[in-house]
C-alpha positions in Angstrom: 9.3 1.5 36.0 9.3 5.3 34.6 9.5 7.7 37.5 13.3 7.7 37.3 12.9 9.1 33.9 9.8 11.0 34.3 11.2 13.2 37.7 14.0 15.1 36.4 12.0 15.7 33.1 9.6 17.3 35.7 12.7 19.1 37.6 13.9 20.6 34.2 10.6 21.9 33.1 10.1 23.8 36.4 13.8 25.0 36.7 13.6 26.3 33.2 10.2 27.8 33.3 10.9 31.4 32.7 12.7 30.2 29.3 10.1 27.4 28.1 7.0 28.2 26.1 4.8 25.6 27.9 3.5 27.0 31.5 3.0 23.1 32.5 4.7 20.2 33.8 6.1 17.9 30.8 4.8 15.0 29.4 5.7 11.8 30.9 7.7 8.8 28.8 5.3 6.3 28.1 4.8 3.8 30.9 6.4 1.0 28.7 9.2 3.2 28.0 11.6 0.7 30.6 11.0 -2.2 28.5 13.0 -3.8 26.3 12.7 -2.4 22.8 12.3 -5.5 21.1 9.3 -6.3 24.0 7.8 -2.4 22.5 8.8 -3.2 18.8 6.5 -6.2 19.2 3.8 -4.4 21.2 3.6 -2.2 18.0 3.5 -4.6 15.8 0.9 -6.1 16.9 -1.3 -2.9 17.3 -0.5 -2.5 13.5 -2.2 -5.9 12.7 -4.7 -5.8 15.2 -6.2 -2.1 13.1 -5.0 -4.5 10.1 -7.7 -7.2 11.6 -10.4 -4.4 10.3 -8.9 -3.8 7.4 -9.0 -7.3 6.2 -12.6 -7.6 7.9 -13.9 -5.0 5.4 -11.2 -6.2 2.4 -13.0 -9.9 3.0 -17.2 -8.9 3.9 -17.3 -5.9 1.5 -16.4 -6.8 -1.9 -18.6 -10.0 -2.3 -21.0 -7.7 -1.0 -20.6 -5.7 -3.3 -19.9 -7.4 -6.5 -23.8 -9.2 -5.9 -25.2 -6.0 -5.6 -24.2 -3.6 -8.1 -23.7 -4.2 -11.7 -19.9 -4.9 -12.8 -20.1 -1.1 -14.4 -21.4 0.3 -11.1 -18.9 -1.7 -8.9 -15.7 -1.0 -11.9 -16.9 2.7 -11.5 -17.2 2.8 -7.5 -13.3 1.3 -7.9 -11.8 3.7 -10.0 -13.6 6.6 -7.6 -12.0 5.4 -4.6 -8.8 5.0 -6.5 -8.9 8.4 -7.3 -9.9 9.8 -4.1 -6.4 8.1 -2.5 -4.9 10.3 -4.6 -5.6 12.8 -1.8 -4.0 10.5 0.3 -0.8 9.5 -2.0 1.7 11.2 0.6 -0.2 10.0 3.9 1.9 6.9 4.8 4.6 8.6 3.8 4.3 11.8 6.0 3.0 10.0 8.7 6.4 8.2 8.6 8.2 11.6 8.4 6.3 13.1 11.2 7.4 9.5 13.6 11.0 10.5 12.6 11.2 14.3 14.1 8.3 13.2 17.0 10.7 10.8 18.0 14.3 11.9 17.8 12.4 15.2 19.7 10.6 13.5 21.9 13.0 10.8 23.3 15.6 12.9 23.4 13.1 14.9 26.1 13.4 18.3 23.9 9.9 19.4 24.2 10.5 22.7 22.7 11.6 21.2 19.6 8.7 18.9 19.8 6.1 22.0 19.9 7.8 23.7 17.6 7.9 21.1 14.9 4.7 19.3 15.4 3.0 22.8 14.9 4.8 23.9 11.9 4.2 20.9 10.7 0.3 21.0 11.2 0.4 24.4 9.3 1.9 22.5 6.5 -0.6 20.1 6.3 -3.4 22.4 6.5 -2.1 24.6 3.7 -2.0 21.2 1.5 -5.0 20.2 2.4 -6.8 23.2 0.5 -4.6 22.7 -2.1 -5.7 18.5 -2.2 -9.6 20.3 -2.0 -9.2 22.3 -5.1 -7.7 19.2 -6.8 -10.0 16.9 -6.2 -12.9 18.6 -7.3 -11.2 19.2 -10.9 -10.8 15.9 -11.3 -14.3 15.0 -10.5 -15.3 17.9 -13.4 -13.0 16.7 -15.9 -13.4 13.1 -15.1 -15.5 12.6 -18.4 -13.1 13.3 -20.5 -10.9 10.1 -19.4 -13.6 7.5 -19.1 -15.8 7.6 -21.9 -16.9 4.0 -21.4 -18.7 5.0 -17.9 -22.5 4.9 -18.6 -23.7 8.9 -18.2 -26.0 8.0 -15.8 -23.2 6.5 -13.8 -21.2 9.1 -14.6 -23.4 12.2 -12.9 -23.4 9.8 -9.7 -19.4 9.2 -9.8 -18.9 13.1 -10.1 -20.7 14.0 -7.1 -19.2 10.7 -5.0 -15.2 11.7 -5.9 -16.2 15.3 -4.5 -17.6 14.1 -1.2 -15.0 11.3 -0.9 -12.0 12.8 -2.1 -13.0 16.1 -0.2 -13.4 14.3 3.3 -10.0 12.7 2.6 -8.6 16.3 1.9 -10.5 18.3 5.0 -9.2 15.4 7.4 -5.6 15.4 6.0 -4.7 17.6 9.0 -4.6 15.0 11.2 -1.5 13.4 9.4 0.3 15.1 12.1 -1.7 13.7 15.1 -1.3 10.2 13.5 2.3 10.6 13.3 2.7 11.7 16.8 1.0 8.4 18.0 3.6 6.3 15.8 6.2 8.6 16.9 5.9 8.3 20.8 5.3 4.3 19.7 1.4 4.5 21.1 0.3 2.3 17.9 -2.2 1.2 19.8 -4.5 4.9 19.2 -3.6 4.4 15.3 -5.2 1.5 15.2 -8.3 2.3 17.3 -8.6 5.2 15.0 -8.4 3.2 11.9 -10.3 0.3 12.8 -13.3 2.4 14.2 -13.3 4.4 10.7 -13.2 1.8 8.4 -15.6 -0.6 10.0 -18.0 2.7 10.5 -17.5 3.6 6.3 -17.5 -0.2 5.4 -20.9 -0.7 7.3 -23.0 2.0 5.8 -21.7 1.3 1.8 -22.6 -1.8 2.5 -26.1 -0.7 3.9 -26.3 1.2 1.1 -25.2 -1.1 -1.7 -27.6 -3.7 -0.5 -30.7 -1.0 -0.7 -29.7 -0.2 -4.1 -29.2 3.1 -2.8 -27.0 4.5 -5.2 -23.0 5.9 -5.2 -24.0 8.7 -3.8 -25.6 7.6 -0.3 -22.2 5.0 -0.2 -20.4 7.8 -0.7 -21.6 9.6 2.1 -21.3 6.4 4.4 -17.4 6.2 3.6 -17.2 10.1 4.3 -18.5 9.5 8.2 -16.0 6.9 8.5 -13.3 9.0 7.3 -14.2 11.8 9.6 -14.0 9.1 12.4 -10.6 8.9 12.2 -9.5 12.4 13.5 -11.8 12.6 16.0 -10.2 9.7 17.5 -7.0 11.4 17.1 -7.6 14.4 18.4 -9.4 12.7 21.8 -6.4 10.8 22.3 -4.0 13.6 21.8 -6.0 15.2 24.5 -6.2 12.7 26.9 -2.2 12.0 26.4 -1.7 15.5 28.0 0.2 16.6 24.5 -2.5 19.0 23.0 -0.5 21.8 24.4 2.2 21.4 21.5 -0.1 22.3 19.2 0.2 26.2 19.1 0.2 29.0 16.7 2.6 30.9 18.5 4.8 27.1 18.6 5.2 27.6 14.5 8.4 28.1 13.3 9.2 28.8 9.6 12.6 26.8 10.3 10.9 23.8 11.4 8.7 24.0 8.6 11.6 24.2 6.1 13.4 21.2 7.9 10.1 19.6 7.7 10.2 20.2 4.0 13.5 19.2 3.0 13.2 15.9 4.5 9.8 14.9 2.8 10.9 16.2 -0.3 12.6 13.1 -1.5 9.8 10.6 0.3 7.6 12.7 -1.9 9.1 12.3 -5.1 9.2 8.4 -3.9 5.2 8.8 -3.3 4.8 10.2 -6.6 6.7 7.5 -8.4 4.7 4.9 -6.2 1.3 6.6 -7.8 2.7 5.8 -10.9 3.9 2.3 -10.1 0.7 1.1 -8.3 -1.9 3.7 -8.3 -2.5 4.3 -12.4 -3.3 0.9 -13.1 -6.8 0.8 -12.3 -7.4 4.6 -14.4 -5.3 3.0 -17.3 -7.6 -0.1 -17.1 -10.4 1.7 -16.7 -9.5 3.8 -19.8 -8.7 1.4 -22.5 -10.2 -2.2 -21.2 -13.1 -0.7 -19.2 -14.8 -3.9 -19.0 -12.0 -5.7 -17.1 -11.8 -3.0 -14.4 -13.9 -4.5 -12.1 -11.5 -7.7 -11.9 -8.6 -5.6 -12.0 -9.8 -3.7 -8.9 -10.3 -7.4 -7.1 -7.1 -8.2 -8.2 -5.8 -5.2 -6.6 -7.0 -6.3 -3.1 -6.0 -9.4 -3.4 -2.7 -8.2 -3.7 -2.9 -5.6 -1.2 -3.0 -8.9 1.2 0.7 -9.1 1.3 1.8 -5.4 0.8 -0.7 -3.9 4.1 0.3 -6.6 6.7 4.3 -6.7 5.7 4.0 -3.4 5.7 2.1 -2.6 9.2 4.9 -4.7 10.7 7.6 -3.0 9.3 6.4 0.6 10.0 7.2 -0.2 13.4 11.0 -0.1 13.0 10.7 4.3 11.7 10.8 5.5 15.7 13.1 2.9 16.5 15.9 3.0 13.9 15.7 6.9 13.7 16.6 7.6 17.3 19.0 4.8 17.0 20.8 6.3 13.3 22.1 9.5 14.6 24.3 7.4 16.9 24.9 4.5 15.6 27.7 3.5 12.8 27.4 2.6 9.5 28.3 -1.3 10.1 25.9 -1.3 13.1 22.7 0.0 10.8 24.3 -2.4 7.9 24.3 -5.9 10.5 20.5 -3.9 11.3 19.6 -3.9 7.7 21.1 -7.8 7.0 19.3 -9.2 9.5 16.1 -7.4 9.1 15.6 -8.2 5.5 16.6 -12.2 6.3 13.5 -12.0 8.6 10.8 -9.5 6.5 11.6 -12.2 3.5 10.7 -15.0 5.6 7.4 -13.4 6.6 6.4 -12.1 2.9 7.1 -15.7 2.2 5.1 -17.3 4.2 2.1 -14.5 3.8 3.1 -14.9 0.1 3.4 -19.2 -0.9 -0.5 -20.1 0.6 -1.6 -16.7 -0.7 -0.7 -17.3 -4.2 -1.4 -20.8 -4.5 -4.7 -20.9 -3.0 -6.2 -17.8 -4.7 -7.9 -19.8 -7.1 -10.0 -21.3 -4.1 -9.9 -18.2 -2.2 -11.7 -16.3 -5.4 -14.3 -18.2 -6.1 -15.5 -18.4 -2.1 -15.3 -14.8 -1.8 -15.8 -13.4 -5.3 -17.7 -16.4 -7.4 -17.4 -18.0 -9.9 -17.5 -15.4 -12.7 -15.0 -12.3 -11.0 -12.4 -15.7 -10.0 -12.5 -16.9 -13.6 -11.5 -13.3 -14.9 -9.4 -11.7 -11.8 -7.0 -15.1 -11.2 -4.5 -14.1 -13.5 -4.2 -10.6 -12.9 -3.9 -11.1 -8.8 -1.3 -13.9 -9.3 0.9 -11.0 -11.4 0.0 -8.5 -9.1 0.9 -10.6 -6.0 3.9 -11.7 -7.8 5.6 -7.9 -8.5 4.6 -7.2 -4.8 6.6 -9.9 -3.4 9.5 -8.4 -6.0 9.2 -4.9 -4.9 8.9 -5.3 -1.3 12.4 -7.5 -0.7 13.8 -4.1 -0.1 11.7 -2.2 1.7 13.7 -3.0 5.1 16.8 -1.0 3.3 14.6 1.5 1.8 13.1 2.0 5.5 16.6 2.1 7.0 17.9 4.8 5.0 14.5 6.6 5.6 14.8 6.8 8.8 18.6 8.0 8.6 17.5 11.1 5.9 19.0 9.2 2.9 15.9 8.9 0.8 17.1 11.3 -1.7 19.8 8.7 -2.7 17.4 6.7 -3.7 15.3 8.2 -5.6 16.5 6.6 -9.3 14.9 3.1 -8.4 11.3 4.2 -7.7 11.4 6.7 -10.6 13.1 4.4 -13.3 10.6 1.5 -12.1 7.8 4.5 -12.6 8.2 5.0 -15.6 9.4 1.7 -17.0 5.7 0.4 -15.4 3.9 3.4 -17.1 5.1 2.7 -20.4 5.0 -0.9 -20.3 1.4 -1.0 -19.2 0.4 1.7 -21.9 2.2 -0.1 -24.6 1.5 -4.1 -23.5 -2.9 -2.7 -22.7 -3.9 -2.0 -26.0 -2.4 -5.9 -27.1 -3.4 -7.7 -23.8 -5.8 -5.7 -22.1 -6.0 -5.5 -17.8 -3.3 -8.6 -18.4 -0.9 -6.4 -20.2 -1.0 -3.8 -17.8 -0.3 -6.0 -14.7 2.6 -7.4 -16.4 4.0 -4.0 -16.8 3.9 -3.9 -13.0 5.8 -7.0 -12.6 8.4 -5.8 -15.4 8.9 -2.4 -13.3 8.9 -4.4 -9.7 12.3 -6.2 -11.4 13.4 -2.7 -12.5 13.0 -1.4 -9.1 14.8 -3.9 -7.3 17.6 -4.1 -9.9 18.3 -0.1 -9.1 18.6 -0.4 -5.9 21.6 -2.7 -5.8 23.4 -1.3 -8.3 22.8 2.6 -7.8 20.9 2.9 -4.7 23.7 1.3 -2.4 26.7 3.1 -3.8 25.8 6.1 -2.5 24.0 5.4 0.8 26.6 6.0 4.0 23.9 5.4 7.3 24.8 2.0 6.2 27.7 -0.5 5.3 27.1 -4.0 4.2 27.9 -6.1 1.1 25.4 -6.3 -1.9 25.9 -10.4 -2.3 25.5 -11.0 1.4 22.3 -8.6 1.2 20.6 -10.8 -1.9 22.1 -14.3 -1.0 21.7 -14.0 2.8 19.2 -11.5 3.2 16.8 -12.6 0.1 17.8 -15.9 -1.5 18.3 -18.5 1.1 14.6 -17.7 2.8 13.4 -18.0 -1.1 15.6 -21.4 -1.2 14.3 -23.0 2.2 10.5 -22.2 0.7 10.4 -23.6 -2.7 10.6 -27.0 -1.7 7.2 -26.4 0.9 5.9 -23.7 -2.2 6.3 -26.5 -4.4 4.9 -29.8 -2.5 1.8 -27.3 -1.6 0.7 -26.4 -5.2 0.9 -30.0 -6.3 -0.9 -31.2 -3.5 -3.3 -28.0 -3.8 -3.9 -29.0 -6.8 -4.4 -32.8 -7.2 -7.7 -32.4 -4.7 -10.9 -32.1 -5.6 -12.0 -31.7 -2.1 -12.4 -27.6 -0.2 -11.8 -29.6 2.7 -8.8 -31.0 1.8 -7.3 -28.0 0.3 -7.6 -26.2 3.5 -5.6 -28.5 4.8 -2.8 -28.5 2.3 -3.0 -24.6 3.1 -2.8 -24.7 6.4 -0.2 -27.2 6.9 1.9 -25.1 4.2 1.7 -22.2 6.6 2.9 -24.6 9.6 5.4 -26.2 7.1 6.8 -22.7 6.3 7.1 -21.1 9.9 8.9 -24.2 11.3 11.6 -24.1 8.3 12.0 -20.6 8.5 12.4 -20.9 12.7 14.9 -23.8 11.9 16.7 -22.7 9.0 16.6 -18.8 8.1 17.0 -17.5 11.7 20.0 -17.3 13.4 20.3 -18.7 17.4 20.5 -14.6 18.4 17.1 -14.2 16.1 15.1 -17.1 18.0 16.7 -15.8 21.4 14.9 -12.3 20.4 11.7 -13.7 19.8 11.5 -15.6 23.1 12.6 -12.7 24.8 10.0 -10.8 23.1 7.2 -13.3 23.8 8.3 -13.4 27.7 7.4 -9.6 27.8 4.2 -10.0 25.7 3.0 -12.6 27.5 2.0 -12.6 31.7 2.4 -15.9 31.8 5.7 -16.1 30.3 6.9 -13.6 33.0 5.2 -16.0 35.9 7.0 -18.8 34.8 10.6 -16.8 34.3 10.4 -15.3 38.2 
């Protein structure tokens, strides 16, 4: 279905050879490239929650695990070392993002030039940081004493040594960024989440050998290190095999590339760095002033990572698409874009959301027992609760991301930074780990709040109205729900029987997707899914010819 495409890219690369920097043929598009985008938007969605299928395999199997084998103080301590090692990784996600933006507006607009040059300079970037992340990480680990005084010493030798060998395999693979984002650029999800799933099923398998051997933080930190080392190699083989290893060059870096490069992340940085203090401080703060609630807090945490990592695989998808689409299109195009997107992405964190929140007492005590459900419940129903705030508005945040706006709105994320900081310092020391999760809730309401009223008055990729954005896009999908939300928890709720419950659940979720199919989307949305679903599906196509 490509060749028309691929040929003349061919042509040009041989006409022009004398100018080019690359002595070979060019890439080819991808094969799928002649589908419908909706058909490839699906594809990668799907490849996102198929790497997401391990993620939740090791988010379910390894903390029961894991809470039944090491003490509470060895399992809060484990936490809060993995907590600080993703420090290393605060601006992955973000970059990788980044990266998907320049692959793709290079890369589909068949400039392979530009695409060696960036990509390269980029790498160098990365490489310089990393060293930079190295030295960082291991002055945490030395100072770490001075911040958790209630971390046995014997515990605190072994947490040391597991933050340098976590935290520096994090660092001396960060590299890679660049590979990753080239996959989610050219929309080849599908090596992203080979890559992810084979690392953390490899790092999830040996802590969990070692935890069950009593082997000690060390040896599980070790175990997580292979699987993170995984990763790139996965990368880097499929970069290979994709014939595009040849646009990674030394003589390809450009300083100007790198500066573009630069400017762009700068404001998705200074968003990263506000989300470190919206999300990724808890745990530390918890760990500092109500040490013996950590553990539960870092349950809690997962728990509510179970809406945040699936809506948010899904929407990652739309980077590629809506950057090579932004240059182009106008503002009330990207504004019907953003409308319609956010009516959808509300519907689906609603219906990952309602069975989530009302079935988590069940859902703790299966996975967790009785004790860590009894003491994490409230804090993941909070949690869950200023996740489902905050992430309304990630399909406009995303939009103007992919059109270079994110310095306009940079006030939200840093107001609901700090207003969440202070909060949880001030409301920890009254409530303990409760306290602090309620200053993430406050700050998820600041957040959102921001955007409306400064965020949107100066973004111009995209014209809409604020009312039809929160009535429309947020508040009839949260209207259609309650009445399923609220005939589940009393049914939930007035059964004794795990059976029985299940049920309630499950016919909530059914409930949920057939009001939201009737109801929230429009005749043009269910035409796009069935559309999509004919080119995802052989069978669909069979029956069409």
């Amino acid at each position: 279905m490509s060749t028309h495409k691929t040929e003349p890219l061919m042509a040009s690369a041989s006409e022009s050879a004398g100018d080019r920097r690359f002595n070979r043929a060019a890439p080819s598009l991808p094969p799928e490239s002649g589908a419908p985008r909706v058909a490839r938007l699906a594809r990668n969605a799907i490849a996102n929650l198929l790497r997401l299928g391990a993620s939740w395999l090791v988010i379910l199997l390894v903390p029961p695990v894991l809470v039944r084998s090491l003490t509470h103080s060895e399992y809060a301590t484990w936490m809060l070392v993995l907590q600080i090692a993703a420090y290393s990784t605060l601006f992955d996600s973000a970059l990788q993002m980044s990266v998907s933006r320049f692959v793709a507006r290079a890369f589909w607009a068949s400039d392979w030039d530009l695409l060696g040059e960036t990509i390269s300079s980029i790498t160098l970037l990365f490489t310089l940081a990393s060293t930079v992340v190295l030295g960082g990480i291991v002055v945490l680990a030395l100072v770490m004493g001075h911040f958790f005084h209630s971390i046995p010493p014997a515990l605190m030798y072994q947490a040391k040594w597991s933050l340098i060998i976590v935290g520096g395999a994090m660092a001396i693979v960060f590299p890679a960024s660049s590979l990753a984002g080239l996959s989610l650029g050219i929309e080849k999800n599908q090596v992203n989440a080979i890559a992810g799933s084979a690392s953390k099923l490899i790092g999830a398998a040996g802590t969990v050998w070692a935890a069950l051997h009593h082997q000690g933080l060390v040896r599980m930190a070790l175990w997580t290190s292979l699987g993170i080392f995984v990763q790139p190699a996965i990368f880097l083989l499929a970069t290979i095999r994709q014939d595009l290893w040849s646009f990674f060059s030394p003589r390809l870096i450009r300083m100007k590339r790198a500066w573009e490069f630069s400017r762009f992340c700068s404001a998705a940085l200074v968003a990263q760095i506000s989300g470190l203090f919206i999300a990724g401080l808890d745990l530390p703060i918890v760990a500092a002033w109500d040490f013996s609630n950590a553990g539960y807090y870092a349950i809690a945490i997962i728990v509510s990572n179970m809406l945040t990592v699936p809506y948010g695989a899904v929407l990652s998808t739309l980077v590629p698409i809506i950057s090579s689409r932004s240059a182009e299109e106008a503002p009330e195009s990207m504004g019907r874009v953003t409308l319609r997107t956010t009516r959808l992405s509300t519907g689906l964190l609603l219906w990952i959301a309602i069975p989530l929140m009302v079935g988590m007492p069940l859902f703790l005590r299966l996975w967790v027992g009785k004790e860590y459900a009894l003491n994490t419940l409230l804090l993941g129903e909070v949690l869950l609760a200023a996740n489902l705030v905050r992430l309304t508005l990630m399909p406009y945040s995303m939009v103007g991301f992919s059109a270079g706006e994110q310095n306009k709105m940079l006030v939200s994320p840093g107001v609901e930074a700090a207003v969440n900081v202070a909060f949880s310092l001030l409301l920890v020391r009254s409530m303990g780990a409760a306290g602090v999760a309620v200053g993430t809730l406050i700050g998820s309401f600041f957040g959102v709040g921001l955007h409306f009223w400064n965020s949107m008055a100066y973004t111009r990729s995209m014209s809409f109205k604020k009312t039809e954005l929160l009535f429309q896009g947020i508040l009839q999908p949260v209207a259609w729900s309650l009445p399923v939300a609220i005939a589940c928890a009393v049914l939930f709720f007035l059964t004794g029987s795990i059976g029985i419950k299940l049920l309630v659940l499950a016919a909530a979720v059914v409930a949920l997707a057939f009001v939201f199919w009737k109801a929230v989307l429009k005749s043009e949305d269910r035409t796009m899914f069935r559309l999509a679903s004919g080119h995802l599906l052989p069978f669909s196509r069979r029956a069409e010819g």
